[in-house]
C-alpha positions as MATLAB code, in Angstrom:
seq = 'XXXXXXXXXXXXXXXXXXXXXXXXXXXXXXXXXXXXXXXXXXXXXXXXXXXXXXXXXXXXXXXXXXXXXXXXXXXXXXXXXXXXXXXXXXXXXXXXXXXXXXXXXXXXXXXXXXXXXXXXXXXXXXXXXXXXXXXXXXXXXXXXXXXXXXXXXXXX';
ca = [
     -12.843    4.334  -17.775;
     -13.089    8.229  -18.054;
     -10.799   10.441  -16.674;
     -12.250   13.791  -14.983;
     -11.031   16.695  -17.007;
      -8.414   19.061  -15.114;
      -8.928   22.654  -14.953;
      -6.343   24.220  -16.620;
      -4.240   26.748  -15.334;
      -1.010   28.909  -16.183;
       2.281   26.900  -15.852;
       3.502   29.559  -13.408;
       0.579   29.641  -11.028;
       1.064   25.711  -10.682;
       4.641   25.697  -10.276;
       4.054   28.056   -7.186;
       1.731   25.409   -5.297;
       2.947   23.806   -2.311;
       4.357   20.224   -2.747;
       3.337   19.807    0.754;
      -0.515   19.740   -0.361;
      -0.856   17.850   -3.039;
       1.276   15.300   -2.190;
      -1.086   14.724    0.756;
      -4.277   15.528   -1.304;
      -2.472   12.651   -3.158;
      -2.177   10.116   -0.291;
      -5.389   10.475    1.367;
      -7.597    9.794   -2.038;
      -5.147    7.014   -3.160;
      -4.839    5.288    0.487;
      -8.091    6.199    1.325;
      -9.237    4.253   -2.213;
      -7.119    1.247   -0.745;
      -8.650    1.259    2.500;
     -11.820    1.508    0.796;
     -11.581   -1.795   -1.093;
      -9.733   -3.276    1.568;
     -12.529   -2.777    4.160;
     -14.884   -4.719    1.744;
     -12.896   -7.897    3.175;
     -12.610   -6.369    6.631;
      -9.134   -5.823    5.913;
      -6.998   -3.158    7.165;
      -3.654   -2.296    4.690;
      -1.534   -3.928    7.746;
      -3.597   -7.285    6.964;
      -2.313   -6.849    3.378;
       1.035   -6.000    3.383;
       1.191   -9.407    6.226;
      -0.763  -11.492    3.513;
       1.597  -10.055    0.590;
       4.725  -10.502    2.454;
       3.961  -14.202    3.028;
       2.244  -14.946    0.622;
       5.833  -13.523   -1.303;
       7.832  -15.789    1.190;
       6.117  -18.738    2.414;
       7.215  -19.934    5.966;
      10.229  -17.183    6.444;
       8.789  -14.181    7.946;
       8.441  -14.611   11.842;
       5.596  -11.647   13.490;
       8.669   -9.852   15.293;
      10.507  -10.206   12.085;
       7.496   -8.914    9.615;
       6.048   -6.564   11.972;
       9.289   -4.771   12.679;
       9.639   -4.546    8.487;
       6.020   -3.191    8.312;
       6.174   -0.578   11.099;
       8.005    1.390    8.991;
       4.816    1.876    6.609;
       1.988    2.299    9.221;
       0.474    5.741    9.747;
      -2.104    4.378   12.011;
      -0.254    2.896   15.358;
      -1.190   -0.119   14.439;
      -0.878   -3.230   16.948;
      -0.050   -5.567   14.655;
      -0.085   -8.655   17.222;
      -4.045   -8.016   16.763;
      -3.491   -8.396   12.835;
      -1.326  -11.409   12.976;
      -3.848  -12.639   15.732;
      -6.735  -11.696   13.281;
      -5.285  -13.584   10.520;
      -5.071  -16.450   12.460;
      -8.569  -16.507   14.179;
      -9.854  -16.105   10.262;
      -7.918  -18.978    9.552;
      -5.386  -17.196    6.762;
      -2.260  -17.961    8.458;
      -1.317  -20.600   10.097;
       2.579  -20.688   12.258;
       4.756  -23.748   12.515;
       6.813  -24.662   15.230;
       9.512  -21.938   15.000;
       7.270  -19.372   14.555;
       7.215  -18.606   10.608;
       4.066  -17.610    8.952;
       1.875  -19.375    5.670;
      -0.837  -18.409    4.428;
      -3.629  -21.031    4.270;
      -5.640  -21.687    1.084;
      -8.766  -19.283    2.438;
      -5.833  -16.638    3.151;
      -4.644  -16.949   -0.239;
      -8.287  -16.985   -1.508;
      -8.935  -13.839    0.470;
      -5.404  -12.241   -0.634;
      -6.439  -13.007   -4.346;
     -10.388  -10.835   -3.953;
      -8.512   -8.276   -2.053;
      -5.358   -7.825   -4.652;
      -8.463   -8.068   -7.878;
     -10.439   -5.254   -5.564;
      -6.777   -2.757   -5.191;
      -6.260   -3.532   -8.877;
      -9.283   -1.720  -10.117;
      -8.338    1.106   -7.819;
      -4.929    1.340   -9.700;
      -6.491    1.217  -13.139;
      -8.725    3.954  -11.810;
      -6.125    6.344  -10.088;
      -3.385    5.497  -13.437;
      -6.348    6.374  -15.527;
      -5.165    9.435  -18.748;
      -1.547    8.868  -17.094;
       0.942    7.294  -19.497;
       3.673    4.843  -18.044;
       6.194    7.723  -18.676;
       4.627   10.500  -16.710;
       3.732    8.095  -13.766;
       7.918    7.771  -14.211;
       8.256   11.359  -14.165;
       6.519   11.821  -11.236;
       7.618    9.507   -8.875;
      11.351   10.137   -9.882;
      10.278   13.796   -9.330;
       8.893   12.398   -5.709;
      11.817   10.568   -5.066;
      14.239   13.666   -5.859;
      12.012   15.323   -3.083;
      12.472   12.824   -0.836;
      16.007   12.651   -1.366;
      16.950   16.439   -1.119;
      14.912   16.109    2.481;
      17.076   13.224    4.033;
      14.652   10.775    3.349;
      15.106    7.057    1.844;
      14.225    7.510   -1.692;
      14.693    3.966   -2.546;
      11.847    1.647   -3.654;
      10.295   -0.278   -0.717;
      10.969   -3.831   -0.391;
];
């Protein structure tokens, strides 16, 4: 895979740029990327953070439970009783009788093309970025996060 060359410019001149833009420069070609492959399954992110969180935890999460977890993550509004509800109608999940979520064998089949899909997405956006700057930066994103109040702890 080859890596677009980077205009170069003076150390100083880039340490003056606003964090503010590029982080979200960042997010929308990343997450847009996602959504991208995603879509290719008519899947929205919601659908696969549901599908990796049972697929994690067969027959544990609950939708109250998983959907107040998720909320957190969603910069959409999403309704997720229409995700759960599409999972379901696809036949992905399936609930027992207290409510608890497992995926099915076409909603791990689907979970499988849609995590091979993201993964060439992440070879593609960790592409001429060694293991220790990707390290660097998020720490460096996490110290931001930090000094600003916010949770700068790994999701779960």
């Amino acid at each position: 895979m080859t890596t677009q060359q980077l205009t170069p410019y003076p150390r100083q001149q880039l340490a003056a740029q606003p964090i503010g833009y590029w982080t979200g420069a960042a997010y929308r070609e990343v997450v847009g990327r996602i959504r991208k492959e995603l879509a290719t399954e008519s899947l929205t992110q919601p659908h696969w953070w549901i599908l990796n969180h049972v697929a994690a935890s067969p027959a544990h999460w609950t939708r109250p439970e998983l959907a107040a977890k998720l909320t957190r993550y969603d910069d959409q509004g999403t309704d997720f009783t229409e995700v759960f509800d599409d999972l379901a109608n696809r036949g992905w999940t399936t609930e027992d009788t207290t409510g608890t979520l497992t995926l099915t064998e076409a909603g791990e089949a689907g979970r499988i093309r849609a995590k091979e899909r993201n993964l060439r997405a992440h070879e593609q956006t960790h592409a001429g970025i060694t293991e220790e700057e990707y390290v660097a930066t998020l720490d460096v994103l996490r110290r931001v996060i930090a000094n600003l109040g916010g949770d700068s702890d790994l999701p779960n």
